[in-house]
C-alpha positions in Angstrom: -200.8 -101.5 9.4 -201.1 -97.9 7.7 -198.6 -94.6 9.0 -200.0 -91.4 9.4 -198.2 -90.2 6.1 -196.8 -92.0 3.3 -194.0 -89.5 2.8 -192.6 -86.5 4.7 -190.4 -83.3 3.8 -187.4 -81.9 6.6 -184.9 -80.0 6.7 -182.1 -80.7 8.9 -183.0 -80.1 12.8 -186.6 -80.4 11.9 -188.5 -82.9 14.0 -191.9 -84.7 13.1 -194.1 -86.9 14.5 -195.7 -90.1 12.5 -198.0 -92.2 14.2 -198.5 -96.2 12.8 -202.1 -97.7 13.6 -203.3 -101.3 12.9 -205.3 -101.8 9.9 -208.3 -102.1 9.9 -208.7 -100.2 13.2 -211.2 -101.9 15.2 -209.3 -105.9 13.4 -209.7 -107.9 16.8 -206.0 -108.1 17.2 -205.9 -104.0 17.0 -205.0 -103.4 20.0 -202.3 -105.4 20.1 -201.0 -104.5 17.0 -200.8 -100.9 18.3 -198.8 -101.7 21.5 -196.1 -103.4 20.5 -195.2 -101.0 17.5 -191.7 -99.9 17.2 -189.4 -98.0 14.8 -186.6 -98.0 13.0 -184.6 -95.7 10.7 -182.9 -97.0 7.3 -179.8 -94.7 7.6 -179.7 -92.5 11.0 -177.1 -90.7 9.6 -179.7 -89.2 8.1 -183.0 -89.2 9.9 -183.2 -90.9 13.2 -186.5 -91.8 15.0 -187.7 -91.9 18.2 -189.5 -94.8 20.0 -192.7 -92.2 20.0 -192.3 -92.1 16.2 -190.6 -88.7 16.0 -188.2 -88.1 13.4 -185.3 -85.8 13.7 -183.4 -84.6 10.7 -180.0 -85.1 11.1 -178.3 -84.1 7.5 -179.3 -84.2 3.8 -180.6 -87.3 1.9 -183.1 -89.9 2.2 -183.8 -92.5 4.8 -187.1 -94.6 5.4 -189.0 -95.2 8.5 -190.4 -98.2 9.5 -192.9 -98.9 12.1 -192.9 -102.8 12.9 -194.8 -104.9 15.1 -195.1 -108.6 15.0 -195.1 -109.8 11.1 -196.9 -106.1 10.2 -194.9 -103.0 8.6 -195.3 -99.7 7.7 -193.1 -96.5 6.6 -192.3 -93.6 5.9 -190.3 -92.3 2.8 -188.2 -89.4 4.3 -186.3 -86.5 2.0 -183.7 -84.1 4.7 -182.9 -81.1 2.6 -180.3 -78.1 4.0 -181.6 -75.9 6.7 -182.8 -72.6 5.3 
């Protein structure tokens, strides 16, 4: 399973959206795979996620997102920095 980005950037309020896909794309379980994704944050207090795979930045610091389904994972390092 591969994410749409390996890392992203915010600043608090920002929202973004990361996708997760099965890898390879057209593996004959692929569809599967894809359907039963969900995600998770590592500290919401920090970023929280969506079940769409969009991220809100909540305050500064790190937290990684990780798209799950079945024995597959995938994430997403994510840095919150201040608001401008």
């Amino acid at each position: 399973m591969t994410m749409s980005q390996a890392t992203a950037s915010m600043k608090v309020g920002d929202t973004k959206t990361v996708t997760a896909a099965a890898d390879p794309v057209d593996a004959d379980d692929a569809a599967a795979v894809n359907g039963a994704i969900t995600y998770a944050s590592s500290d919401e207090a920090v970023a929280t996620v969506a079940a769409d795979g969009t991220i809100t930045a909540v305050a500064e610091g790190t937290a990684n997102i990780t798209a799950t389904s079945g024995s597959f994972t995938a994430s997403v390092k994510v840095t919150v920095s201040a608001a401008a």
